[in-house]
C-alpha positions in Angstrom: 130.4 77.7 175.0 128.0 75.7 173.3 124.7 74.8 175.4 126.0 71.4 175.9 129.3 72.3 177.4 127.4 75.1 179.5 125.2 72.1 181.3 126.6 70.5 184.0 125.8 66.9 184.5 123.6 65.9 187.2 123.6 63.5 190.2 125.0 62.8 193.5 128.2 60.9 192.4 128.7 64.1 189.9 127.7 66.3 192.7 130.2 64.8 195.2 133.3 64.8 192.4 132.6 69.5 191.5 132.9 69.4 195.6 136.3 67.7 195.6 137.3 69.7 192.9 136.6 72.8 194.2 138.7 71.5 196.9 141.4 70.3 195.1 141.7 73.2 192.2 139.0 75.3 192.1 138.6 76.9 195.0 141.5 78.5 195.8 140.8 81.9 194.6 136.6 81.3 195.5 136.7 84.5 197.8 138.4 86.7 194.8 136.0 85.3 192.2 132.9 84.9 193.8 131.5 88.0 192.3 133.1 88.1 188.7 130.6 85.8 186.4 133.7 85.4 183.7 135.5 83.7 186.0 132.7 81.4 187.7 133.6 78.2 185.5 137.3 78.3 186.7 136.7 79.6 190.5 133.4 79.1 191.9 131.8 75.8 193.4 129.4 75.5 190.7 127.4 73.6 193.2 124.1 75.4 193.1 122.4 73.0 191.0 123.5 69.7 193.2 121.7 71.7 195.9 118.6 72.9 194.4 117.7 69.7 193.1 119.1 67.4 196.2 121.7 65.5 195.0 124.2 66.9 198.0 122.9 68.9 200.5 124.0 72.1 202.7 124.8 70.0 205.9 126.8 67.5 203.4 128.6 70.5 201.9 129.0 72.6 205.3 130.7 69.4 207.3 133.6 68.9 203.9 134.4 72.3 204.5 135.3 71.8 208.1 137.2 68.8 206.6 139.4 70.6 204.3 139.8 73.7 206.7 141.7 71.3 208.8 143.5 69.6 205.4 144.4 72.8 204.6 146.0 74.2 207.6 149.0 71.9 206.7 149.7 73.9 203.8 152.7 76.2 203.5 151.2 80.0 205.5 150.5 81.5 201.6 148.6 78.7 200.7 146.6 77.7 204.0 145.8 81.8 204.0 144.4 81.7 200.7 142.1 78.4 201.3 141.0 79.9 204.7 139.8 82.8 203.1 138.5 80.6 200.4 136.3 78.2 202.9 135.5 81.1 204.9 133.8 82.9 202.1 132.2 79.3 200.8 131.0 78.9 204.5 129.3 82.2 204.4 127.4 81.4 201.5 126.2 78.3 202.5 124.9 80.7 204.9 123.4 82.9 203.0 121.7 80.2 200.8 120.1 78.9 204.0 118.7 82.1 204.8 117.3 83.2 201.4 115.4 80.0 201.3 113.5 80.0 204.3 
């Protein structure tokens, strides 16, 4: 990737649309790619940098997730298993991030 396409764009309304794709695409798979950098474009929230520089914030973040964990549970029992994990694993590193910071 050139430097260009390796920037992500910033703001809140940009910040708001990488959540909801997470959501709808991304994330499915979050808790078996949260460790594997190759695959961090395509799997992971790429959120960090909405929440280091304030354009969405934890609590903003923390309270979609709760959203979609109930979205999701109407899946088929495959799908809502894989998002649960998914969310689950999202949830603990919203977690995480809260606690390095302090």
């Amino acid at each position: 990737l050139s430097e260009l396409e390796a920037m992500q764009p910033g703001g809140e309304k940009r910040a708001w649309h990488v959540l909801k794709d997470f959501f709808k695409r991304r994330g499915k798979f979050y808790h078996q790619h949260i460790s594997m950098p190759e695959n961090a474009r395509r799997a992971c929230s790429r959120l960090s940098p909405y929440l280091a520089w304030g354009n969405i914030s934890i609590k903003q973040v923390y309270q979609s997730v709760l959203q979609q964990k109930q979205v999701k549970k109407t899946l088929t029992a495959d799908e809502g298993k894989q998002w649960g994990r998914a969310l689950s694993a999202l949830t603990s590193r919203l977690h995480w991030h809260c606690h390095f910071i302090q």
